[in-house]
N, CA, C and O atoms as a Maestro MAE file, in Angstrom:
{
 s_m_m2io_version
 :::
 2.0.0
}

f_m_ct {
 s_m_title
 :::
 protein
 m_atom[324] {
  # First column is atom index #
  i_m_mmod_type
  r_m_x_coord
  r_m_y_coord
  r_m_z_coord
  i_m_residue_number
  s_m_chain_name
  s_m_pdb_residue_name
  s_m_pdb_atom_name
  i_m_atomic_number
  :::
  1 25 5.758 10.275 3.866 1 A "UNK " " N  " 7
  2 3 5.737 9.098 4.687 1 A "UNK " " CA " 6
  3 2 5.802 9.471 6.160 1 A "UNK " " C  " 6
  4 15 5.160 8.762 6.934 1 A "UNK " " O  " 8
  5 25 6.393 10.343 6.572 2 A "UNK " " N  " 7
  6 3 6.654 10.902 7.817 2 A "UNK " " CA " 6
  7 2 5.467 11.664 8.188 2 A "UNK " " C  " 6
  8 15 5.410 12.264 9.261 2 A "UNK " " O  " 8
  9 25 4.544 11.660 7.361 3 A "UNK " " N  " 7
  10 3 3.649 12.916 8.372 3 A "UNK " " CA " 6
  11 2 2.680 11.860 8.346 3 A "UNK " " C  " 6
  12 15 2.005 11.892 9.374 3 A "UNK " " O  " 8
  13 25 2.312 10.821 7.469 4 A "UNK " " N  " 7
  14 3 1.500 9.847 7.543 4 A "UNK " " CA " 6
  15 2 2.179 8.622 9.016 4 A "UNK " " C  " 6
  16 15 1.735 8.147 10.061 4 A "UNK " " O  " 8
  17 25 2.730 8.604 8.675 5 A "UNK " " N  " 7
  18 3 3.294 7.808 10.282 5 A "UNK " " CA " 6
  19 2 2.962 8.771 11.272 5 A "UNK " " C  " 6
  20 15 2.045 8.380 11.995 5 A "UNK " " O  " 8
  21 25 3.477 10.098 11.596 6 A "UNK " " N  " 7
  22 3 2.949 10.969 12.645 6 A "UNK " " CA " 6
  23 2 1.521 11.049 13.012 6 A "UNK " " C  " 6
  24 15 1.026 11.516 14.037 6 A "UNK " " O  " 8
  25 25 0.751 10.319 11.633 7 A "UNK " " N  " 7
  26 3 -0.796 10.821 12.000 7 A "UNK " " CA " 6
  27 2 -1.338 9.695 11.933 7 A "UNK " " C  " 6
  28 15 -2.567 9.631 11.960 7 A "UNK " " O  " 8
  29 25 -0.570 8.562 11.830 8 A "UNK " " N  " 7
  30 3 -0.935 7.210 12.012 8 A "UNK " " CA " 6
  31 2 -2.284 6.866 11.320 8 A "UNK " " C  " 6
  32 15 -3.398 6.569 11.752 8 A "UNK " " O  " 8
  33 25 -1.482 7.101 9.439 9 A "UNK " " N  " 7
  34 3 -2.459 7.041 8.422 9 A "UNK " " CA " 6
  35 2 -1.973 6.147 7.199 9 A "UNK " " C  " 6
  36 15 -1.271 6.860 6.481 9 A "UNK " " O  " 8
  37 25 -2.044 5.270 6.852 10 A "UNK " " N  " 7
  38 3 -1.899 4.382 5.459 10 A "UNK " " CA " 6
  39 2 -1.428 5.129 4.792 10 A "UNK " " C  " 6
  40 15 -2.047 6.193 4.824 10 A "UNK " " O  " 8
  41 25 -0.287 5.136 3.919 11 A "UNK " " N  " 7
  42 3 0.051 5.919 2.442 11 A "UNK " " CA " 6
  43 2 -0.349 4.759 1.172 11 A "UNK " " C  " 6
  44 15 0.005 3.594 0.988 11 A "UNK " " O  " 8
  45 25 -1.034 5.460 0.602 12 A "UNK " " N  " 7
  46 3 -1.372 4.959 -0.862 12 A "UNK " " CA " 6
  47 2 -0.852 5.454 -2.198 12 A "UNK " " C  " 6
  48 15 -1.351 6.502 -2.606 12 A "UNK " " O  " 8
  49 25 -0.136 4.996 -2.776 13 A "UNK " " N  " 7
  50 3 0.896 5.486 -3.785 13 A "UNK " " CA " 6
  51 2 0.828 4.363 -5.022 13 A "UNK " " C  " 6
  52 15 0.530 3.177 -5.170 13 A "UNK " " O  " 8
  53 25 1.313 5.543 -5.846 14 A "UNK " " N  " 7
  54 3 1.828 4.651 -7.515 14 A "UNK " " CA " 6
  55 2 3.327 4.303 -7.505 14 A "UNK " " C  " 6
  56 15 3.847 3.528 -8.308 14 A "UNK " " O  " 8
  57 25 3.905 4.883 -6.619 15 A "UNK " " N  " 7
  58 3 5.727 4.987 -6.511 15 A "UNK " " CA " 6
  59 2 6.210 4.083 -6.021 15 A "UNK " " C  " 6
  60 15 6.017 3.959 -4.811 15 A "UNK " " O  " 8
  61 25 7.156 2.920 -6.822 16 A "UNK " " N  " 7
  62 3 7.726 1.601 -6.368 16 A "UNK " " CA " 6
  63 2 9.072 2.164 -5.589 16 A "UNK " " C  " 6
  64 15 9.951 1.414 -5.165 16 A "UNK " " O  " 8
  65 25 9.089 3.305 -5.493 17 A "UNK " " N  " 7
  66 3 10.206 3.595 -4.447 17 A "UNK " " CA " 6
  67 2 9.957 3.289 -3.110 17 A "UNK " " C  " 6
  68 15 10.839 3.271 -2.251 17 A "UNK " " O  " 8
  69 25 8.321 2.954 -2.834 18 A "UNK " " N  " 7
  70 3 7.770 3.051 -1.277 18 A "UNK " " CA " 6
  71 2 8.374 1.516 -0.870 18 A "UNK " " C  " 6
  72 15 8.904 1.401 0.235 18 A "UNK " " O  " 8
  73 25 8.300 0.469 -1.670 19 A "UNK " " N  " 7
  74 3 8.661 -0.478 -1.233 19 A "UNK " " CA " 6
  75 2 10.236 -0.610 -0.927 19 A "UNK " " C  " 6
  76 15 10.665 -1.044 0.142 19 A "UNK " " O  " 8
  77 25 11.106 -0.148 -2.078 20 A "UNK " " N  " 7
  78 3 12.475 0.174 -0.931 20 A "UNK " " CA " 6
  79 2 12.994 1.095 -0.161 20 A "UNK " " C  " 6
  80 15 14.195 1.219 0.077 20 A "UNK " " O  " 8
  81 25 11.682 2.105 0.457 21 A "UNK " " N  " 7
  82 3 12.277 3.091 1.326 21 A "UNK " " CA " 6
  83 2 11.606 2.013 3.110 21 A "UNK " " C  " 6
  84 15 12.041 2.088 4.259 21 A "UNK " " O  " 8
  85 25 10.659 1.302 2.631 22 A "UNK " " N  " 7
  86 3 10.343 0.338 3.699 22 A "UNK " " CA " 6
  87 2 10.740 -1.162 4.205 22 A "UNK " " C  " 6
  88 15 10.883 -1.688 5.309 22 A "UNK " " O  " 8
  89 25 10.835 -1.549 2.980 23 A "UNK " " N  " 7
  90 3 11.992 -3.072 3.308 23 A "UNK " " CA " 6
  91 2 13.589 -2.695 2.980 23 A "UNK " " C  " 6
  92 15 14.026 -2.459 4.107 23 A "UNK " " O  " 8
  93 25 14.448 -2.552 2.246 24 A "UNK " " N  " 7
  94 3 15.464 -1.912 2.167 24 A "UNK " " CA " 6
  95 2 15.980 -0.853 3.183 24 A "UNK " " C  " 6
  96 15 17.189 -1.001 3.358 24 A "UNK " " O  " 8
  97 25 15.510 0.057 3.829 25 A "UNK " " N  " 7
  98 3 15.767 1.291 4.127 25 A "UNK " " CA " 6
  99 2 15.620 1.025 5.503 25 A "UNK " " C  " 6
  100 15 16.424 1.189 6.420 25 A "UNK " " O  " 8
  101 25 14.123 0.457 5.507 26 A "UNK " " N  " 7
  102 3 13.872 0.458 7.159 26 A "UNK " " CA " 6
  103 2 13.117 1.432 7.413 26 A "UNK " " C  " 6
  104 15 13.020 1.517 8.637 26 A "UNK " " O  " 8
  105 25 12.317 2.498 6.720 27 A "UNK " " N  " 7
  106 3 11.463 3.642 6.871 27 A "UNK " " CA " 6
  107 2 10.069 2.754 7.759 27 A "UNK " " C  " 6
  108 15 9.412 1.713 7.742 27 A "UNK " " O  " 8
  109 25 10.209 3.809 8.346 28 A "UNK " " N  " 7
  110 3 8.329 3.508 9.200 28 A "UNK " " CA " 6
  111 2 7.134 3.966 8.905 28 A "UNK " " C  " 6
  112 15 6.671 5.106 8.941 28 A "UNK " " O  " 8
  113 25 6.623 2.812 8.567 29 A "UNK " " N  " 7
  114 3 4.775 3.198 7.694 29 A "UNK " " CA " 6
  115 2 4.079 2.633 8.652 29 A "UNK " " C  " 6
  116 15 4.535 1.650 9.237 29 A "UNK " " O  " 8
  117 25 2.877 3.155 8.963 30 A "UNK " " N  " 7
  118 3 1.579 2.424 9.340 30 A "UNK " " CA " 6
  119 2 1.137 1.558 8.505 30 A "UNK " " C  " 6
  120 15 0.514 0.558 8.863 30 A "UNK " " O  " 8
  121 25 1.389 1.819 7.387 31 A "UNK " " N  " 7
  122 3 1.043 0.737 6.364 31 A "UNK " " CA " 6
  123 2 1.194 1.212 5.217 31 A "UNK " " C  " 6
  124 15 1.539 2.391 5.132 31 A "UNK " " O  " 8
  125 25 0.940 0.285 3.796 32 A "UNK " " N  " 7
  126 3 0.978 1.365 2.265 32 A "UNK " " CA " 6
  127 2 0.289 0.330 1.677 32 A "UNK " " C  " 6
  128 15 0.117 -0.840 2.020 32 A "UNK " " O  " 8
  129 25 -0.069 0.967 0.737 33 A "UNK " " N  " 7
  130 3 -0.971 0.837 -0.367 33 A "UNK " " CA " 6
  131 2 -0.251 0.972 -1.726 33 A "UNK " " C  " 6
  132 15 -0.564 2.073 -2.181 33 A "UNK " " O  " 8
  133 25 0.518 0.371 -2.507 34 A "UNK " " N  " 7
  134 3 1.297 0.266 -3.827 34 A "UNK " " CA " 6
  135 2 0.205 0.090 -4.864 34 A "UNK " " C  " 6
  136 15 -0.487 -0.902 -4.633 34 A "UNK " " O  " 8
  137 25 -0.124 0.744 -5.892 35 A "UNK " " N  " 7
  138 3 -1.502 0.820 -6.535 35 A "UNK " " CA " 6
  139 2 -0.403 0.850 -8.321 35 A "UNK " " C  " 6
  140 15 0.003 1.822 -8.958 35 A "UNK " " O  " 8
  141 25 -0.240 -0.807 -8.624 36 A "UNK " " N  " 7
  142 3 0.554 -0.807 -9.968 36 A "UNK " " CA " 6
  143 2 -0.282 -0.958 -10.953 36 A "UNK " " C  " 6
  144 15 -0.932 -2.001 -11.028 36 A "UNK " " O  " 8
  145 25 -0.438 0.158 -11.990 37 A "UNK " " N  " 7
  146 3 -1.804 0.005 -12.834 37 A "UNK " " CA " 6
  147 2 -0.866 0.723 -13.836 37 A "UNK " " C  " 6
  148 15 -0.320 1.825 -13.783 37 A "UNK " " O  " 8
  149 25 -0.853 -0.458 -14.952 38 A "UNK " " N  " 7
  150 3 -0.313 -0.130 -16.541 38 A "UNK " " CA " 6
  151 2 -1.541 0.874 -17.551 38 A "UNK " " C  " 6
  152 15 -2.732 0.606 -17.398 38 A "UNK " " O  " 8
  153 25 -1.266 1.636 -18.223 39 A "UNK " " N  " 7
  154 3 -1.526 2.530 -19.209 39 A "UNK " " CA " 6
  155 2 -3.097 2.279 -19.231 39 A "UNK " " C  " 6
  156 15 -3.949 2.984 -18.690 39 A "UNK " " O  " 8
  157 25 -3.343 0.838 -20.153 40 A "UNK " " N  " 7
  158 3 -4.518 0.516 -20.254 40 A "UNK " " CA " 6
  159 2 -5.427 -0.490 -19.362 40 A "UNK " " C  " 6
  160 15 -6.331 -1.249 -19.712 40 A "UNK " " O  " 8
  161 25 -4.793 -0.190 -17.917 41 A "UNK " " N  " 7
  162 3 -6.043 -0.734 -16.792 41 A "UNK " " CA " 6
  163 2 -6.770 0.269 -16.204 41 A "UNK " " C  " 6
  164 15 -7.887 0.145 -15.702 41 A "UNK " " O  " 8
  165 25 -6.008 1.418 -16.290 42 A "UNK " " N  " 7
  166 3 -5.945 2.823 -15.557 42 A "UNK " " CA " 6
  167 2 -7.498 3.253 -15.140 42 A "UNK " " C  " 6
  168 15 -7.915 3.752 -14.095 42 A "UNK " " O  " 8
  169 25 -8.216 2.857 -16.397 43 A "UNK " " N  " 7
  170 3 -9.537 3.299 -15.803 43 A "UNK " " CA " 6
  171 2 -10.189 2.534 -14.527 43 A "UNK " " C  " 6
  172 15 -11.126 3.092 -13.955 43 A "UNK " " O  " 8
  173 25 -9.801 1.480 -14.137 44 A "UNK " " N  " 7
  174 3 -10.157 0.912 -13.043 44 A "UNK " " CA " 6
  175 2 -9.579 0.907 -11.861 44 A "UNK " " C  " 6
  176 15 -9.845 0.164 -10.917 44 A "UNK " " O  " 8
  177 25 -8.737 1.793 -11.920 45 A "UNK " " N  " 7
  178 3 -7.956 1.793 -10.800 45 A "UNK " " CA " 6
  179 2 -8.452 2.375 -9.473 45 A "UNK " " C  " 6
  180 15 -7.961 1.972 -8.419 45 A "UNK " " O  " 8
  181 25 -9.502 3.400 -9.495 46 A "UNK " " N  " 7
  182 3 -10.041 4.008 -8.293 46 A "UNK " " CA " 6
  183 2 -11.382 3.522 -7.790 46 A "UNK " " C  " 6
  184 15 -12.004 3.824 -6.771 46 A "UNK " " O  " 8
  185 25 -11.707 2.544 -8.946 47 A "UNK " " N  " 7
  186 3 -12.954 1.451 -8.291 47 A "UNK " " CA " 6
  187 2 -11.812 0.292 -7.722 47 A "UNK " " C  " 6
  188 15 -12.115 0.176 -6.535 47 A "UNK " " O  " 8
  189 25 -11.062 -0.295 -7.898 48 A "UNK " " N  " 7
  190 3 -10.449 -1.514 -7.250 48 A "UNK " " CA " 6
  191 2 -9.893 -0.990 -6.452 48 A "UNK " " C  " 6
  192 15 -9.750 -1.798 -5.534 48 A "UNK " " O  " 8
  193 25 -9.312 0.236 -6.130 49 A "UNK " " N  " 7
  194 3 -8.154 1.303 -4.988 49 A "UNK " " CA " 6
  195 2 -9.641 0.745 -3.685 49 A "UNK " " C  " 6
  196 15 -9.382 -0.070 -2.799 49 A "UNK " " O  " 8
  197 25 -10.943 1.304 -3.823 50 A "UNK " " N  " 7
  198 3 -12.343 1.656 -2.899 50 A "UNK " " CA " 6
  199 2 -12.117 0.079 -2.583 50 A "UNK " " C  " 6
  200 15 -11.539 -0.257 -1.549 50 A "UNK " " O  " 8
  201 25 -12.585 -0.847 -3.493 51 A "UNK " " N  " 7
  202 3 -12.986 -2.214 -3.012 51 A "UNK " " CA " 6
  203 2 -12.196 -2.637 -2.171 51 A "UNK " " C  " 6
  204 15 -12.642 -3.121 -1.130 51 A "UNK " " O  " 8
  205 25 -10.150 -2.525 -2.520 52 A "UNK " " N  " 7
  206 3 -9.219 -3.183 -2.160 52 A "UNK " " CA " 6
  207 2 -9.631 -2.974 -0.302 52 A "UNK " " C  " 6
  208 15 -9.855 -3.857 0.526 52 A "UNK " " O  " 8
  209 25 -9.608 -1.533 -0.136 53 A "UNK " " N  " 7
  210 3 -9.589 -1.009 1.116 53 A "UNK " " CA " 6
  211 2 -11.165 -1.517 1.881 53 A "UNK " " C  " 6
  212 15 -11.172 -1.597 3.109 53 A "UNK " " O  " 8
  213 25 -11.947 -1.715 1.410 54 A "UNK " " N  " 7
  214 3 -13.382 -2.015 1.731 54 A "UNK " " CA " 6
  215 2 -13.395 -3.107 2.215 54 A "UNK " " C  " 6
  216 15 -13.989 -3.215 3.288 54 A "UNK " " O  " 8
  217 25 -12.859 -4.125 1.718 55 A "UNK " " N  " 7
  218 3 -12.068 -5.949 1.748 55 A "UNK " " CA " 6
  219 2 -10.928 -5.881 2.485 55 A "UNK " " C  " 6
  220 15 -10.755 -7.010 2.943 55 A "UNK " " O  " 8
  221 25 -10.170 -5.246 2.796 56 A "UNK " " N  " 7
  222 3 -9.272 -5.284 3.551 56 A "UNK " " CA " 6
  223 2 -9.195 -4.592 5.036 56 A "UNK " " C  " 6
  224 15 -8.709 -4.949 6.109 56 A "UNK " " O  " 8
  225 25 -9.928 -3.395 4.572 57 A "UNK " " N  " 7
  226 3 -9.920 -2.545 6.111 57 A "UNK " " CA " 6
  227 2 -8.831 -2.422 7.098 57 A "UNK " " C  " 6
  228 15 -7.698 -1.952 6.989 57 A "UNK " " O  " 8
  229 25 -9.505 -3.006 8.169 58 A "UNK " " N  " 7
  230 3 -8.264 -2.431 9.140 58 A "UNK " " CA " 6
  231 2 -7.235 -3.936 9.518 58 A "UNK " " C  " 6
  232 15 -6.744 -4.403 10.546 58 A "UNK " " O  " 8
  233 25 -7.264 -4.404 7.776 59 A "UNK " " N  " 7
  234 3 -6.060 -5.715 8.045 59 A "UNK " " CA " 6
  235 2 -4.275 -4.317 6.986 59 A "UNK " " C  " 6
  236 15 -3.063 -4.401 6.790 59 A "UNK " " O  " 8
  237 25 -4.958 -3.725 6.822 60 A "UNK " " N  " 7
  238 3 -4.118 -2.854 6.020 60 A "UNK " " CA " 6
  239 2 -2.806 -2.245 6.990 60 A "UNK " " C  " 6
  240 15 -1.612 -2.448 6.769 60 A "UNK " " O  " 8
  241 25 -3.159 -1.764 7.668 61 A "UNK " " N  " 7
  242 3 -2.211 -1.094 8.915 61 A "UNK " " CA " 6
  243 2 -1.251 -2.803 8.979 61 A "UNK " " C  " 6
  244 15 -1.611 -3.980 8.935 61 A "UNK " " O  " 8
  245 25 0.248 -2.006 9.117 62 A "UNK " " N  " 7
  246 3 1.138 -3.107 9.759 62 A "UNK " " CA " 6
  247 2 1.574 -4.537 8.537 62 A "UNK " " C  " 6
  248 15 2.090 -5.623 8.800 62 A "UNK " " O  " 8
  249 25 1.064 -3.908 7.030 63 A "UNK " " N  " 7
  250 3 0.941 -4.445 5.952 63 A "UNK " " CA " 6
  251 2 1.751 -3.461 4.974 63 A "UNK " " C  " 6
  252 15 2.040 -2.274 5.127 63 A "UNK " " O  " 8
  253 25 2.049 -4.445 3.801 64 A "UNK " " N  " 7
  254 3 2.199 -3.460 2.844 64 A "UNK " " CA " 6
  255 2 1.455 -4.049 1.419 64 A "UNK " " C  " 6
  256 15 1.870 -5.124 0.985 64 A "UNK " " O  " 8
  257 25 0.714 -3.573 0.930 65 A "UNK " " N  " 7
  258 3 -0.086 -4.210 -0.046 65 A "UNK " " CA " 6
  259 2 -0.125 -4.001 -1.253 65 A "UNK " " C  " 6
  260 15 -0.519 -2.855 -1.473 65 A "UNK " " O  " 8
  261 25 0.258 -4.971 -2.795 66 A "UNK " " N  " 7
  262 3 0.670 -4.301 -3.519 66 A "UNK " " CA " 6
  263 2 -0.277 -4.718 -4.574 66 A "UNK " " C  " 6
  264 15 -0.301 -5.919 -4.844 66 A "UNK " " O  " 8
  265 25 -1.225 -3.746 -5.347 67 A "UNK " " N  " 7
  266 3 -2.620 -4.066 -6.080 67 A "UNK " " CA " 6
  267 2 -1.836 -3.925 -7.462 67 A "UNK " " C  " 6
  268 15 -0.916 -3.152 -7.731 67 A "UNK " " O  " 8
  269 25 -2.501 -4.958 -8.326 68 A "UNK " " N  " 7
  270 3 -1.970 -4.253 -9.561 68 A "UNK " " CA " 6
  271 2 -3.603 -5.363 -10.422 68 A "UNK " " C  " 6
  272 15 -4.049 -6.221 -9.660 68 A "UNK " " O  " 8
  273 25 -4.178 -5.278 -11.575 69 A "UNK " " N  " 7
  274 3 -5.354 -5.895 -12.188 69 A "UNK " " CA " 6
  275 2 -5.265 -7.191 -12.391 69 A "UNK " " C  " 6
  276 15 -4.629 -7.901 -13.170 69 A "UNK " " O  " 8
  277 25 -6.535 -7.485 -10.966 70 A "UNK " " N  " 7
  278 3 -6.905 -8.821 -10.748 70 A "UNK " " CA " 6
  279 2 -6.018 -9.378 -9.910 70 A "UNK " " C  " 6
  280 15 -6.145 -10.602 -9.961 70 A "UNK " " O  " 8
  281 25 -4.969 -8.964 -8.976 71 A "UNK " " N  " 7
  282 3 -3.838 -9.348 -8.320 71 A "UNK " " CA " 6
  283 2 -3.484 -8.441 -6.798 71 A "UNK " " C  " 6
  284 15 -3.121 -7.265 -6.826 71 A "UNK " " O  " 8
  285 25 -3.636 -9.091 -5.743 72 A "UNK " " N  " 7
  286 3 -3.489 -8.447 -4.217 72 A "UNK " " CA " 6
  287 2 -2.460 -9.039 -3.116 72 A "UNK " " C  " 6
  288 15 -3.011 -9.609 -2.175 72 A "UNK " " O  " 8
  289 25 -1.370 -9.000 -3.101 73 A "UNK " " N  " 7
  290 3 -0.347 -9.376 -2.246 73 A "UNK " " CA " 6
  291 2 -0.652 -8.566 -0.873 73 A "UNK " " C  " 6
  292 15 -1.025 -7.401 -0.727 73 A "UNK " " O  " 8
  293 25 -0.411 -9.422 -0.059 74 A "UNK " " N  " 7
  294 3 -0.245 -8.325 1.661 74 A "UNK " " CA " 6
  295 2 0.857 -9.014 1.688 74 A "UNK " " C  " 6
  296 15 1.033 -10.126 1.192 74 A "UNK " " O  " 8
  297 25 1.933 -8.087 2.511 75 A "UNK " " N  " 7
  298 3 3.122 -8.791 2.853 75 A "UNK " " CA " 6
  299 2 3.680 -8.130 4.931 75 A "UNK " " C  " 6
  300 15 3.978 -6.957 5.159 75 A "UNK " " O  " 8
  301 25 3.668 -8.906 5.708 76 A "UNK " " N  " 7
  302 3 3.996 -8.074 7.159 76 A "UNK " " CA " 6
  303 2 5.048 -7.413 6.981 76 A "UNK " " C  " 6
  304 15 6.006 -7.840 6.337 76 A "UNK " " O  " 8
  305 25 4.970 -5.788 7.778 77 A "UNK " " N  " 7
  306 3 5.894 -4.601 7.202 77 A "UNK " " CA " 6
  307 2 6.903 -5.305 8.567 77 A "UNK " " C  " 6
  308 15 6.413 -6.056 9.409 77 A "UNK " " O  " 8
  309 25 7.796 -5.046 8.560 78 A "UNK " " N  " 7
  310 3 9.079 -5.457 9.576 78 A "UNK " " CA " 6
  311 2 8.846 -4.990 10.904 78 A "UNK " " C  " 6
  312 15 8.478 -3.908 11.360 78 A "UNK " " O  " 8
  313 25 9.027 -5.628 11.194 79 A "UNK " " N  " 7
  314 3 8.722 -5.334 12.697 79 A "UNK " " CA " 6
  315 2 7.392 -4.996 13.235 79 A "UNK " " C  " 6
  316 15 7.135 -4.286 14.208 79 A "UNK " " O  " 8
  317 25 6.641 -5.579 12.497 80 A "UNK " " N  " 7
  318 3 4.452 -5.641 12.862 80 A "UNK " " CA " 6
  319 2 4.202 -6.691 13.586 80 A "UNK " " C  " 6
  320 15 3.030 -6.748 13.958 80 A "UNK " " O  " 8
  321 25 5.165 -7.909 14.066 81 A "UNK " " N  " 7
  322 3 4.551 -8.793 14.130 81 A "UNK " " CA " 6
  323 2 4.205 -9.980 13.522 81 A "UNK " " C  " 6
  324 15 3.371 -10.720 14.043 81 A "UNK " " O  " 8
  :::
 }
 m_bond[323] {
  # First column is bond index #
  i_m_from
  i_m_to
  i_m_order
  :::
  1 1 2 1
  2 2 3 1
  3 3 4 2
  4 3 5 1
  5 5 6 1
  6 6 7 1
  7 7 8 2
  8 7 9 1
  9 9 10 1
  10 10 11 1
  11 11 12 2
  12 11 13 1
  13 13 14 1
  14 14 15 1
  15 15 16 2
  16 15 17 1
  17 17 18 1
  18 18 19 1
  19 19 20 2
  20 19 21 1
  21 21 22 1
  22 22 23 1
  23 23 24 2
  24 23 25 1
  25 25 26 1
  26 26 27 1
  27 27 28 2
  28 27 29 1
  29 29 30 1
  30 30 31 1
  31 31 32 2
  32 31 33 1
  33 33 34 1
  34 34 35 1
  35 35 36 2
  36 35 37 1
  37 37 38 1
  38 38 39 1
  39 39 40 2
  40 39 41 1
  41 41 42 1
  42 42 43 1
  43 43 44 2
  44 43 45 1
  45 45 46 1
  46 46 47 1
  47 47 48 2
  48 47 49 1
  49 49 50 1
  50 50 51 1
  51 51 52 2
  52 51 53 1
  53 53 54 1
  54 54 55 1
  55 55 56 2
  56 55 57 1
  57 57 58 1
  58 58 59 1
  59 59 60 2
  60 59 61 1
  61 61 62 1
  62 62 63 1
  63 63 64 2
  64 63 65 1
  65 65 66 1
  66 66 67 1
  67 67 68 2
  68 67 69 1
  69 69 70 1
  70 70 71 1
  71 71 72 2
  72 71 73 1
  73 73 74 1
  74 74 75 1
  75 75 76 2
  76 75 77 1
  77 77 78 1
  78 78 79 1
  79 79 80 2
  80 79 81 1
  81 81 82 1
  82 82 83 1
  83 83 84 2
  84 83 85 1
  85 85 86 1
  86 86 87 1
  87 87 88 2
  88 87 89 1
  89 89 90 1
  90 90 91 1
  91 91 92 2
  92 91 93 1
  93 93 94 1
  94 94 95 1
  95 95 96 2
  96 95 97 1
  97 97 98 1
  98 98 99 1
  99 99 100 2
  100 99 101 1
  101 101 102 1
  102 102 103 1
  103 103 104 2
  104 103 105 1
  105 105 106 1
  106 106 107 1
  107 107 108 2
  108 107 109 1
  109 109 110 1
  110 110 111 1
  111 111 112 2
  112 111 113 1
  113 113 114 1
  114 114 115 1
  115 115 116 2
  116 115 117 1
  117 117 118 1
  118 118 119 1
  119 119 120 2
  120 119 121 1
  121 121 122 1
  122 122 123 1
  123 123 124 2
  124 123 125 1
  125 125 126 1
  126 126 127 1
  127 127 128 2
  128 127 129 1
  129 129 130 1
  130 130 131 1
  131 131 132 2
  132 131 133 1
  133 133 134 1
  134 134 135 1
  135 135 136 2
  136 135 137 1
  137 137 138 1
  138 138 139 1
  139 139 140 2
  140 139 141 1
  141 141 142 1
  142 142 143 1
  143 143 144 2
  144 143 145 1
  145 145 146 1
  146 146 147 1
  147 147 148 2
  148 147 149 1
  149 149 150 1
  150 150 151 1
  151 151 152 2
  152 151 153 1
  153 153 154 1
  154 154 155 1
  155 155 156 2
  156 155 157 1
  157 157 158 1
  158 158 159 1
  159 159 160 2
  160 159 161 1
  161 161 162 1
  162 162 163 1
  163 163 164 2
  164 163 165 1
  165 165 166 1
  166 166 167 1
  167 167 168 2
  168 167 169 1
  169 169 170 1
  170 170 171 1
  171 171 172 2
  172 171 173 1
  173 173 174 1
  174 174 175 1
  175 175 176 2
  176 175 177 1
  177 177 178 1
  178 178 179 1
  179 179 180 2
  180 179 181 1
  181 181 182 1
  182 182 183 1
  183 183 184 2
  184 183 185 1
  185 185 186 1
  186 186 187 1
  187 187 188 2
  188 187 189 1
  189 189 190 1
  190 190 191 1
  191 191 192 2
  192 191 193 1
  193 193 194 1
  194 194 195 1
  195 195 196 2
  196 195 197 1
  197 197 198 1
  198 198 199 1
  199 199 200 2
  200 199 201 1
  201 201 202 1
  202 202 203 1
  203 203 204 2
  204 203 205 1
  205 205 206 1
  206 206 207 1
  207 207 208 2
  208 207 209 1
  209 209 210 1
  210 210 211 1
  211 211 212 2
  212 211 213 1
  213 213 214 1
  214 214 215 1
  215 215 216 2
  216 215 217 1
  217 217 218 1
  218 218 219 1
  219 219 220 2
  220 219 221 1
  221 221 222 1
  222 222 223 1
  223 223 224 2
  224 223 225 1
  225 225 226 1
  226 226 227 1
  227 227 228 2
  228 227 229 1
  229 229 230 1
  230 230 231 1
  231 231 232 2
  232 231 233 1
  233 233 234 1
  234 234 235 1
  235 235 236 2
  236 235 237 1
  237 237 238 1
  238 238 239 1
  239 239 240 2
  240 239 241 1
  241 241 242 1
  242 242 243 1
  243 243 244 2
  244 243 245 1
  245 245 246 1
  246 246 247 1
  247 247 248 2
  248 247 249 1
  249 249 250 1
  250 250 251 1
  251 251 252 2
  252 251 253 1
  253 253 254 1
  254 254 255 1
  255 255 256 2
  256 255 257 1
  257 257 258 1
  258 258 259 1
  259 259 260 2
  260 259 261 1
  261 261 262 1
  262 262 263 1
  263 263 264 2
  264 263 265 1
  265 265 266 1
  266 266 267 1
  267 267 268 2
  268 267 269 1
  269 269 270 1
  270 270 271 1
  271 271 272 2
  272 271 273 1
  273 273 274 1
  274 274 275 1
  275 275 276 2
  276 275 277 1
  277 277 278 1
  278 278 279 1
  279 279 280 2
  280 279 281 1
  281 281 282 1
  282 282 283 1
  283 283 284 2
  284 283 285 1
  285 285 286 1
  286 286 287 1
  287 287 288 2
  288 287 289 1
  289 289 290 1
  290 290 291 1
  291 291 292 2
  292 291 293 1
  293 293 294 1
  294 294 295 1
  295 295 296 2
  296 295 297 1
  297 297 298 1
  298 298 299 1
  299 299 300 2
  300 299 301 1
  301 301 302 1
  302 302 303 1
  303 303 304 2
  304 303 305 1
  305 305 306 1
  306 306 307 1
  307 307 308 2
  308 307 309 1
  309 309 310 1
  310 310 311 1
  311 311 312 2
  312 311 313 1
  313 313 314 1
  314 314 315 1
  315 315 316 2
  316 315 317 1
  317 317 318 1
  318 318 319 1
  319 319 320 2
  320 319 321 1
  321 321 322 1
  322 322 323 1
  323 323 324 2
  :::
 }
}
C-alpha cells in the first residue's frame, strides 16, 4: 500500500483486510480496487477486473471500489472530498 501511494497508483486486491487498513486504520490509498470473486465466478474475474477499470477510469483514484459478480459499489476514501 505504501509504495502504491508513493507512486500514486490504485491497489487492486482480493484481501478484505484493504478495507480495514483504509476506513478503520486510516491508511492512505490513491485508491483500491477490492475484486470479491467466490470459487465458481472466478473465471470471470479478469474480464470484469478490465471492464470495471475501462467504465470507471480515472473516477477510481480517491475511491474505494468493491467488485464482486454483477455488483460495483464506489464508496469516497476519507478525506477525498
Amino acid at each position: 500500500m505504501a509504495r502504491a501511494e508513493s507512486d500514486q497508483q490504485v491497489v487492486i486486491t482480493e484481501d478484505k483486510d484493504f478495507g480495514q487498513l483504509v476506513f478503520a486504520a486510516g491508511r492512505g490509498t490513491v485508491g483500491c480496487v477490492l475484486l470479491r470473486y467466490p470459487a465458481n465466478a472466478r473465471l470471470s474475474m479478469a474480464a470484469d477486473a478490465v471492464q470495471l477499470i475501462q467504465s470507471l477510469g480515472n473516477r477510481i483514484p480517491g475511491s474505494f471500489v468493491t467488485a464482486e459478480p454483477g455488483r460495483v459499489r464506489k464508496t469516497r476514501l476519507p478525506g477525498s472530498g
